[in-house]
KEBAVEX-830690 format. One line per field, with one value per residue: residue number from 1; residue in one letter; x, y, z of N, C-alpha, C, O in turn. Coordinates in nm, 4 decimals. Layout:
N
seq c(NUM / ...)
type c(A / ...)
neast c(X / ...)
nnorth c(Y / ...)
nup c(Z / ...)
caeast c(X / ...)
canorth c(Y / ...)
caup c(Z / ...)
ceast c(X / ...)
cnorth c(Y / ...)
cup c(Z / ...)
oeast c(X / ...)
onorth c(Y / ...)
oup c(Z / ...)
***
This chain:
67
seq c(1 / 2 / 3 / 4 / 5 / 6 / 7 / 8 / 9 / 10 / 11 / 12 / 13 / 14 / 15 / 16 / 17 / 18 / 19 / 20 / 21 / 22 / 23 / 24 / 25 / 26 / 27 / 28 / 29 / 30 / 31 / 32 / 33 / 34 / 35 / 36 / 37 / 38 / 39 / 40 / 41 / 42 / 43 / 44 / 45 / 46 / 47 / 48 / 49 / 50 / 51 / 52 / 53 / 54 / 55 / 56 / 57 / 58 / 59 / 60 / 61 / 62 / 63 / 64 / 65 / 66 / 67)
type c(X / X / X / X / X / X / X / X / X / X / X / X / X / X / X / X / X / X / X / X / X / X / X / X / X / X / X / X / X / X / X / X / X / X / X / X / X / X / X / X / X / X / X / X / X / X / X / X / X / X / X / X / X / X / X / X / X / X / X / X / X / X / X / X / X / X / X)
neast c(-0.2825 / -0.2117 / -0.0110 / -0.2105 / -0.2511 / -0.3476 / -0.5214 / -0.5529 / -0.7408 / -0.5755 / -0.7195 / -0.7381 / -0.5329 / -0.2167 / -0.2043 / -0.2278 / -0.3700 / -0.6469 / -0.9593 / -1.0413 / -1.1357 / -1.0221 / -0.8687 / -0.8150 / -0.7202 / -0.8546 / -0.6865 / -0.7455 / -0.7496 / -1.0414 / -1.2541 / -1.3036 / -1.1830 / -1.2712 / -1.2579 / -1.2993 / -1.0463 / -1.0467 / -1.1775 / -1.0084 / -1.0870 / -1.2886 / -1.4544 / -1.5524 / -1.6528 / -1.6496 / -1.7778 / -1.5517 / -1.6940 / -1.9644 / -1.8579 / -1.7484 / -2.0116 / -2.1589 / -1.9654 / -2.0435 / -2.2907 / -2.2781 / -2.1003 / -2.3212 / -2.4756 / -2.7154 / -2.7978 / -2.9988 / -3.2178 / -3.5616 / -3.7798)
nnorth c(3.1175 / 2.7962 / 2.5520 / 2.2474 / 1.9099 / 1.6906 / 1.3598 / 1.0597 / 0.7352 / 0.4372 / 0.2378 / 0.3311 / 0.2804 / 0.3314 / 0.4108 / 0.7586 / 0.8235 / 0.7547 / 0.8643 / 0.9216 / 0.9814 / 1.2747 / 1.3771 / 1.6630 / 1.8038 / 2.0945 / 2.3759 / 2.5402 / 2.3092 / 2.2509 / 2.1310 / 1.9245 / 1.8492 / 1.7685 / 1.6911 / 1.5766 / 1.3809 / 1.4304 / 1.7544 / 1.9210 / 2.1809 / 2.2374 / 2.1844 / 2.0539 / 2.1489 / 1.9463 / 1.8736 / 1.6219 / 1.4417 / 1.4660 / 1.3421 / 1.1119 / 0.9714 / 0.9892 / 0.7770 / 0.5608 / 0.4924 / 0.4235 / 0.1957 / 0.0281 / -0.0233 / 0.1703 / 0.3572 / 0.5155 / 0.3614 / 0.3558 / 0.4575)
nup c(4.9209 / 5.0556 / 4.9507 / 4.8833 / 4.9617 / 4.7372 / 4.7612 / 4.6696 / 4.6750 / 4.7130 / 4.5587 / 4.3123 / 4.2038 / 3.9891 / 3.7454 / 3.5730 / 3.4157 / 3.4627 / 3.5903 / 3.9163 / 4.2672 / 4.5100 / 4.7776 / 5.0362 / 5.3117 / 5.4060 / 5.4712 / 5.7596 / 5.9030 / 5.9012 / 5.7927 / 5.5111 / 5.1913 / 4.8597 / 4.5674 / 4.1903 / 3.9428 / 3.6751 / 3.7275 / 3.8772 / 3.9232 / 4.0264 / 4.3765 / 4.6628 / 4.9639 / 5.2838 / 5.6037 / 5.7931 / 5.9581 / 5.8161 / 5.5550 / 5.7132 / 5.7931 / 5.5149 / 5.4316 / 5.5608 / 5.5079 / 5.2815 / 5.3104 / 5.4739 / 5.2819 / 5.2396 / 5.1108 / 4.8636 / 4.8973 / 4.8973 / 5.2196)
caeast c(-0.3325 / -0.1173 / -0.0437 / -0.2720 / -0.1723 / -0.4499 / -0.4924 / -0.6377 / -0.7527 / -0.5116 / -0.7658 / -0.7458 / -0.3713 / -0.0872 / -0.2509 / -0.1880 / -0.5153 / -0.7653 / -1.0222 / -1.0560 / -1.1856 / -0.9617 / -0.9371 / -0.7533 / -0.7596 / -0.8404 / -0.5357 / -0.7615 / -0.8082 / -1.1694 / -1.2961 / -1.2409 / -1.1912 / -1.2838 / -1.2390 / -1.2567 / -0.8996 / -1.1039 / -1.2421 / -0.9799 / -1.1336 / -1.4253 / -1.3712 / -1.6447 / -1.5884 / -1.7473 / -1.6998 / -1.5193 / -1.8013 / -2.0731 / -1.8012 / -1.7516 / -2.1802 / -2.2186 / -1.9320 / -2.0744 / -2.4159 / -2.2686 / -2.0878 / -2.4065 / -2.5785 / -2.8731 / -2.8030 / -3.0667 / -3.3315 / -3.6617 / -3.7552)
canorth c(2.9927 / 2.7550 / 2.3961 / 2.1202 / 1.8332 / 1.5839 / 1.2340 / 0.9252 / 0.6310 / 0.3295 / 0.1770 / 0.4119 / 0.2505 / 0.3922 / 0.5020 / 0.8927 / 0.8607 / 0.7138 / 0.9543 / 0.9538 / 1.0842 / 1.2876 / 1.4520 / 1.7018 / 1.8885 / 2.2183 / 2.4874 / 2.5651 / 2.1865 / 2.2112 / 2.0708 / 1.8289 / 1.9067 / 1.6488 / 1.6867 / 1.4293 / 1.4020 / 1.5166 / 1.8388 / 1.9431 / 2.3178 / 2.1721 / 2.1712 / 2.0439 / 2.1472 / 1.9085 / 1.8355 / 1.5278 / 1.3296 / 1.4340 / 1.2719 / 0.9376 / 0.9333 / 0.8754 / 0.6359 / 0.4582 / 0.4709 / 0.3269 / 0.0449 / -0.0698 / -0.0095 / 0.2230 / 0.4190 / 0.4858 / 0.2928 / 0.4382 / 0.4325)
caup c(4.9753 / 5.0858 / 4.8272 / 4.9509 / 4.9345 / 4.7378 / 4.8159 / 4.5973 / 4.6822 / 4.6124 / 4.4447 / 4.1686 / 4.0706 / 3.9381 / 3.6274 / 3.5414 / 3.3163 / 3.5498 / 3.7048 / 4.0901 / 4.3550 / 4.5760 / 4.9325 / 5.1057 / 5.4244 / 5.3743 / 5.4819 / 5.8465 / 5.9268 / 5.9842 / 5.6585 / 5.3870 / 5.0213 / 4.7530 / 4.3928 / 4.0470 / 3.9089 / 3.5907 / 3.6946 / 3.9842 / 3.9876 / 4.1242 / 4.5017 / 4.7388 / 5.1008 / 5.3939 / 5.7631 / 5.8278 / 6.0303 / 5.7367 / 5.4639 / 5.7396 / 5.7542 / 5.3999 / 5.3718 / 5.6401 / 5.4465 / 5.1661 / 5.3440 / 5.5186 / 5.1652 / 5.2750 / 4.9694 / 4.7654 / 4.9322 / 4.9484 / 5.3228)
ceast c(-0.2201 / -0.1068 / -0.0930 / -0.2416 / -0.3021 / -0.3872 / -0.5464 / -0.6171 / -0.6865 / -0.5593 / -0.7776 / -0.6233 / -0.3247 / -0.0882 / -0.2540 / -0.3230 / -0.6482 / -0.8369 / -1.0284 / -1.1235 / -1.0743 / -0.9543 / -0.8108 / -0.8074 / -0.7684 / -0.7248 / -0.5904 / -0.7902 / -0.9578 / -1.2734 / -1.2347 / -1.2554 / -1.2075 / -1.3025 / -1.2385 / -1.1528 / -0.9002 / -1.1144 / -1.1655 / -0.9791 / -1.2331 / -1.4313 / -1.5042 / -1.5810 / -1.7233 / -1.6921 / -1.6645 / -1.6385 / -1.9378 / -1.9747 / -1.8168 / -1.9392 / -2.1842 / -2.1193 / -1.9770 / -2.2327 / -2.4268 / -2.1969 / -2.2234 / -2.5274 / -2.7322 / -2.8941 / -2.9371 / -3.2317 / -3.4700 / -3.7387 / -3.9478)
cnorth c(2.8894 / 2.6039 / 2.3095 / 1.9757 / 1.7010 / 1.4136 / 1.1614 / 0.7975 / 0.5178 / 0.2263 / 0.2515 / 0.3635 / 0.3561 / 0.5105 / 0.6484 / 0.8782 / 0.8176 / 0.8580 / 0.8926 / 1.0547 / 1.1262 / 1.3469 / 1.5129 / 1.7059 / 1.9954 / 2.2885 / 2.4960 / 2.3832 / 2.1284 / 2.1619 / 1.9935 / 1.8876 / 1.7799 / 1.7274 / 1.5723 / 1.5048 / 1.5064 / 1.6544 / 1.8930 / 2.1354 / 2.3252 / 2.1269 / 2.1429 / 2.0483 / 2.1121 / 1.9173 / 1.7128 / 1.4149 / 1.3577 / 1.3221 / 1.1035 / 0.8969 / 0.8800 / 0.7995 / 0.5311 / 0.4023 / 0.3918 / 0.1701 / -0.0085 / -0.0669 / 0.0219 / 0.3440 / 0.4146 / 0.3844 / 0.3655 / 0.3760 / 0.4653)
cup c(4.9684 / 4.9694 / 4.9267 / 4.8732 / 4.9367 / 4.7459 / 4.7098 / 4.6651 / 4.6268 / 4.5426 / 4.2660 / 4.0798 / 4.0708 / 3.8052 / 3.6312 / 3.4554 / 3.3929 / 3.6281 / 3.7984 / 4.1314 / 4.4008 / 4.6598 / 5.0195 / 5.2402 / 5.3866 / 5.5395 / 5.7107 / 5.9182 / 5.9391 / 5.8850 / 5.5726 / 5.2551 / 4.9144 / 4.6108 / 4.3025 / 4.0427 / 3.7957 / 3.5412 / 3.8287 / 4.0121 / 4.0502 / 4.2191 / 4.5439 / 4.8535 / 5.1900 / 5.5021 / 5.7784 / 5.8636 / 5.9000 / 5.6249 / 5.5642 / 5.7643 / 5.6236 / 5.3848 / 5.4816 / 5.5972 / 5.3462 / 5.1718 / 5.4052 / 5.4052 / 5.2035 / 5.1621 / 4.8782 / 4.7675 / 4.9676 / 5.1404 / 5.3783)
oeast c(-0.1381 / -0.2105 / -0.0385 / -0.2168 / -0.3470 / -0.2743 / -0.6067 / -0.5087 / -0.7156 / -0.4938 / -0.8150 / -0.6010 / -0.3620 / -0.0299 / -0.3052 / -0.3716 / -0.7541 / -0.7778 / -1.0206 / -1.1609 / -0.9814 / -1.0548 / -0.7225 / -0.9035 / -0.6755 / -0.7073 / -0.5034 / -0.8833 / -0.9932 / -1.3899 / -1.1122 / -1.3416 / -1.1171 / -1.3749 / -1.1778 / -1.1314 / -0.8306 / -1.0937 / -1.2486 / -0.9056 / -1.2642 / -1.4183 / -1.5912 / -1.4786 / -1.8323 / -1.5773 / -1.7699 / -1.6606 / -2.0146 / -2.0256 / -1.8723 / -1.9746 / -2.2054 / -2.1542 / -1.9343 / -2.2838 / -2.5187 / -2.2119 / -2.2336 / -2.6442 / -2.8307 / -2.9988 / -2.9720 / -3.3147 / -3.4765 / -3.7397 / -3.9815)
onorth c(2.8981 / 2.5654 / 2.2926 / 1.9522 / 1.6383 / 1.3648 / 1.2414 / 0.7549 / 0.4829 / 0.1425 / 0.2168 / 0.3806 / 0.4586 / 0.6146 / 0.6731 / 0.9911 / 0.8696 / 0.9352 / 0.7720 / 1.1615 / 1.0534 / 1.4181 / 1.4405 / 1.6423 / 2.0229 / 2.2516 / 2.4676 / 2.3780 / 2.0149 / 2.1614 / 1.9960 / 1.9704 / 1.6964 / 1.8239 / 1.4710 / 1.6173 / 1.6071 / 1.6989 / 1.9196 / 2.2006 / 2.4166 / 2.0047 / 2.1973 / 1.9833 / 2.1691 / 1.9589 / 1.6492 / 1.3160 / 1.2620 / 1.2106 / 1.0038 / 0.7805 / 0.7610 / 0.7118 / 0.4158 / 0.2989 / 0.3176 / 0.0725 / -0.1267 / -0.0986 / -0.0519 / 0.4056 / 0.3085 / 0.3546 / 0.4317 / 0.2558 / 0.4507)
oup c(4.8770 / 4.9152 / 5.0358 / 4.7550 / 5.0326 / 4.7405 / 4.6384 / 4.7052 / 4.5124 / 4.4806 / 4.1540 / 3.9599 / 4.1278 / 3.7749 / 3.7404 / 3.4476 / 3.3579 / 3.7037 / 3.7746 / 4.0829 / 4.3655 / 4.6603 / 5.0655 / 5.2834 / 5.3106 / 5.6556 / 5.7931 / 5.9985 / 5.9709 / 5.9247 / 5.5603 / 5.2257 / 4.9170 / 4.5864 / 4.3373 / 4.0878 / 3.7833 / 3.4283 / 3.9156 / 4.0862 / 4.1266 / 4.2108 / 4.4757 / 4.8744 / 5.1962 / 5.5174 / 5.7815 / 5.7938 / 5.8903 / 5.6132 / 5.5180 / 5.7456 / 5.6007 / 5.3057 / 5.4742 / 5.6402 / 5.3114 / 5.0983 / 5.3725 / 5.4279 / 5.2032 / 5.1419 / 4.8265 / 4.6816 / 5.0712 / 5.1669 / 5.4958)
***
């Protein structure tokens, strides 16, 4: 498998001790990979447009709302 190459958020800082989130591409492009900095054997693989849904859920804060 090829080295992927994770990402963090530059809100996470500079810090080397801070957990994060973080996010590749997976190797075939057709998925995303997210991992904590924490626990980086712990791979979640989504599709692009489900990952920008919920951050678009959580900018218009519909999170969590019973409906």
């Amino acid at each position: 498998m090829p080295e992927l190459n994770w990402q963090k958020s530059s809100f996470s800082g500079d810090d080397a001790n801070r957990d994060c989130l973080e996010v590749a591409t997976a190797p075939c492009g057709a998925a995303l990979l997210l991992r904590e900095s924490d626990t980086p054997g712990v791979v979640l693989h989504t599709a692009s447009v489900s990952l920008w849904a919920l951050r678009e859920a959580a900018r218009c804060d519909v999170l969590g709302h019973a409906r």
